[in-house]
N, C-alpha and C positions, 0 to 999 in steps of 0.2 A: 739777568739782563745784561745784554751785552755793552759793555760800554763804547765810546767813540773819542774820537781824537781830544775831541771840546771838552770830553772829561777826564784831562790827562794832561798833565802838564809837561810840556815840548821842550825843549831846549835848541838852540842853533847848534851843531857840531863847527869843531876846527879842527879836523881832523879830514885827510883826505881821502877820499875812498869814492866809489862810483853808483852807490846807493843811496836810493833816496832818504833811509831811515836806518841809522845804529840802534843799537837798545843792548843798554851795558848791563850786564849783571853783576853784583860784589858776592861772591862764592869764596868761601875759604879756604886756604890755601891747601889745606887736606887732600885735597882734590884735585891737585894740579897732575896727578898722573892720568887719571879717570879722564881730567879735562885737553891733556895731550892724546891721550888713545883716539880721541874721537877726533882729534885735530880739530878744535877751537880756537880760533883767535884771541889769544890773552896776555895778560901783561899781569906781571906778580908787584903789589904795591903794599910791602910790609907782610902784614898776615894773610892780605887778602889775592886772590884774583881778581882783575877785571877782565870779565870775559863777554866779546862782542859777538854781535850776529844782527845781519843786514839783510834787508827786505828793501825793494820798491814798490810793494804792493800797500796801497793803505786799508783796504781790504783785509788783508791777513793781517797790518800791523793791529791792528782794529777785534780781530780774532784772538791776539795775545793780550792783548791788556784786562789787566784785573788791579785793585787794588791795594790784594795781597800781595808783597814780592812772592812769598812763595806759590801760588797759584800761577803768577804771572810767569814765573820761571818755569814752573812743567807744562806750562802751555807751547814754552818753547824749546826746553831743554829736557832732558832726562829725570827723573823723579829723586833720584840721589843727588846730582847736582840741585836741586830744585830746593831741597830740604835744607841746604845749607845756604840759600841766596837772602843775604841780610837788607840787602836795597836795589833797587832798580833805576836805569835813567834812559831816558827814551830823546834821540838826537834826530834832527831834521836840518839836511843841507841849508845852507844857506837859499834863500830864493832866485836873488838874482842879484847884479852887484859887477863890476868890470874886474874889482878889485878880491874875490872871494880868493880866500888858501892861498892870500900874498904872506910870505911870510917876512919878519919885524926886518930882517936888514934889509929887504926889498925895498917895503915901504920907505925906510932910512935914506936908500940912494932915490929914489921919486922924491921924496921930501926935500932932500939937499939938492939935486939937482933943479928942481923947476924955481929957485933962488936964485 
């Protein structure tokens, strides 16, 4: 059965990017070559990858979700990466806000300025 958004817990990202939906996987670092060949966006944190991949579609992101990591990951990634993905984290732009992806010393000079 396929699950849906409502059964998946969302997270806000802070992270700028022009997709409606991140979805991080934690893949071992083993595999950071395999995960460069295919040019993944990732980011090495200790042992781990974290490797992103972005959808607007809630449709497809809806296609991916499962909640095994590893089912969730070959739904979106390759079977070998897939085998090693320890957790999954599924990000949602902010909705709306004047102030979204301000970042801290922005806010600091707004803050001290309107003083």
């Amino acid at each position: 059965m396929a699950m849906s958004l409502c059964d998946y817990k969302i997270h806000t990202d802070q992270v700028k990017h022009p997709y409606k939906y991140r979805v991080v996987f934690t893949i071992d670092c083993d595999y950071e070559e395999l995960v460069q060949a295919i040019d993944l966006d990732y980011v090495r944190r200790g042992s781990d990858l974290k490797v992103s991949c972005y959808t607007n579609s809630t449709p497809e992101l809806e296609s991916w979700l499962d909640p095994d990591f590893t089912t969730f990951a070959e739904n979106v990634l390759n079977p070998d990466l897939a085998e090693s993905c320890s957790y999954v984290m599924v990000y949602r732009k902010p909705r709306r806000g004047p102030n979204r992806y301000i970042s801290i010393k922005e806010r600091q000079t707004i803050t001290s300025g309107a003083n």
